[in-house]
N, C-alpha and C positions, 0 to 999 in steps of 0.2 A: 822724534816721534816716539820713540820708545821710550822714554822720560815720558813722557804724556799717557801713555798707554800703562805701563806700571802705574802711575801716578791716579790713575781710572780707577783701576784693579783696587788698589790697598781703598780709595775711595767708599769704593763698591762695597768691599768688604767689610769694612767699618761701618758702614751704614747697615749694611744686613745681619753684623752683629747686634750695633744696638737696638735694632728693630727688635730682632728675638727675645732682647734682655728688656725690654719695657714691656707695660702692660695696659693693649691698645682695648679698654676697655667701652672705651666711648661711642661704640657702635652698635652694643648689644643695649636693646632697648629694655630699660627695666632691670635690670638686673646692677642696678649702682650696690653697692655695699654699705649705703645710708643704712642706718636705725630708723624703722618707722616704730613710734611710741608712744605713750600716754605720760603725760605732764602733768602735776598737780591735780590729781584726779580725786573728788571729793561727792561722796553719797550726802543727800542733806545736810551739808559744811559740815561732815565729819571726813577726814582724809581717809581716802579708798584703801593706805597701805596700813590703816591704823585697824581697821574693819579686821575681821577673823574669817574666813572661810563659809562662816553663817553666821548671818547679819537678821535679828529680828528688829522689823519697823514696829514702832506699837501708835495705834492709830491716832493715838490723841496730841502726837508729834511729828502730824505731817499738817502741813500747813494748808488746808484747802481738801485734804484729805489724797494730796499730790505728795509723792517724791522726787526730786531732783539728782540728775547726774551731770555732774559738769567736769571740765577738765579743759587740758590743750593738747593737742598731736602736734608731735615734731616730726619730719620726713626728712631729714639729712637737710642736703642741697635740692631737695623737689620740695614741691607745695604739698598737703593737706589737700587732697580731694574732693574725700565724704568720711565723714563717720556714722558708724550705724550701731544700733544697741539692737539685741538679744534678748526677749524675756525667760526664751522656751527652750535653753539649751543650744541655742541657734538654728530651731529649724525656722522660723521666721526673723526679719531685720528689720527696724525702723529707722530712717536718716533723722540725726540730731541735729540740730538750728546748729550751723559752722560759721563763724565768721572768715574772715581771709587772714585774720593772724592763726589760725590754725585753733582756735577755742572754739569748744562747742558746749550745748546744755540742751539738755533732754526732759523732758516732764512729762510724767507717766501717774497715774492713779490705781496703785495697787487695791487688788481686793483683800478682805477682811479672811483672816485664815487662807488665803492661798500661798503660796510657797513658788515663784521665783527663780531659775538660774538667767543669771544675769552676766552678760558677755558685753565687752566694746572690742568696734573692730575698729579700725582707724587706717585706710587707704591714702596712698599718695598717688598724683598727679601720675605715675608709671605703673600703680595696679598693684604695687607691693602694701603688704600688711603688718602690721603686728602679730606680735604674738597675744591670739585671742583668749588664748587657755590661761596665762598669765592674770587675764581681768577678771575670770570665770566668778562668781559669789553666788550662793543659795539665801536668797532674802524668802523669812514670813513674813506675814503681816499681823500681828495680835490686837484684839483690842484690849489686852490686858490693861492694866493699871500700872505704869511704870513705877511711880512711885511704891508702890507696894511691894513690886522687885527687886528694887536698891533698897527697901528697908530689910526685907527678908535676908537679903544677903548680906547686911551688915551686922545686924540681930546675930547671924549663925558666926560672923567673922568673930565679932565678940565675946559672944558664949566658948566659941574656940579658944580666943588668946587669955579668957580667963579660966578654961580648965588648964590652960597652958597644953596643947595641945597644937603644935605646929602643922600634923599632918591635916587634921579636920578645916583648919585656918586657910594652908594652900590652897584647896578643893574649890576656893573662893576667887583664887586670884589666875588671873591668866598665865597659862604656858608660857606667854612669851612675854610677861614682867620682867622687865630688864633688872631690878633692883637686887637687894638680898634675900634669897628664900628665908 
């Protein structure tokens, strides 16, 4: 009897150790340690991470006089909820067309000279988010003349690299030009 009684005990306690030592997370709802995320996130099939922090649309390059936002949210081991876009800084949401792989696309019709903060939130099935500030972008709209933009700025590239004038040359190229300054 006392064999069986010891034999209880170390039992018992073996068990109550490794209860303490695991991590019984599975009963808090919502709070999995999944990544909820934006995937292949693309402004008018330009890639969202290629964009700059301000993004000019110029009107004679939106098709219908619409822009698009497409992407896929990933949620760990949960599903894909809702996604919603932000034109105003987020005080208001619109839900974007979701399919059940977790891709959505959004089409919205900017106005001509308005200016844009543009946010994706992207929920899963437990309520968890993204990080919203991550997607944050300031879009205008111009009806400029694009073409006349990339000439102007190639026109000043050139004039640059032939007074041989490196600094006036950069003023042209983006910060974050991976290549050789």
């Amino acid at each position: 009897m006392m064999k069986k009684m010891l034999a209880f005990f170390f039992l018992f306690v073996g068990l109550a150790g490794f209860a303490a030592d695991s991590e019984a997370k599975w009963w808090i709802f919502g709070q999995s340690e999944d990544e909820v995320a934006t995937r292949y996130l693309y402004l008018n099939d330009i890639s969202y991470d290629e964009l700059g922090d301000k993004v000019t649309l110029y009107r004679e390059l939106l098709p219908n006089g619409q822009a698009t936002l497409k992407g896929r949210g990933q949620a760990g081991r949960n599903k894909v909820g809702a996604v919603q876009i932000s034109l105003d800084n987020g005080a208001t949401w619109q839900k974007a067309n979701l399919a059940a792989d977790g891709s959505f696309i959004h089409n919205f019709t900017p106005r001509l000279g308005e200016t844009y903060q543009l946010s994706v939130k992207i929920l899963d099935t437990a309520g968890k988010s993204n990080d919203v500030e991550a997607t944050r972008k300031e879009l205008t709209v111009s009806d400029g003349d694009v073409s006349s933009v990339i000439r102007a700025a190639l026109d000043a590239m050139i004039a640059a690299y032939q007074d041989e004038d490196p600094r006036a040359f950069m003023r042209h190229v983006d910060e974050n030009f991976a290549g050789d300054a």
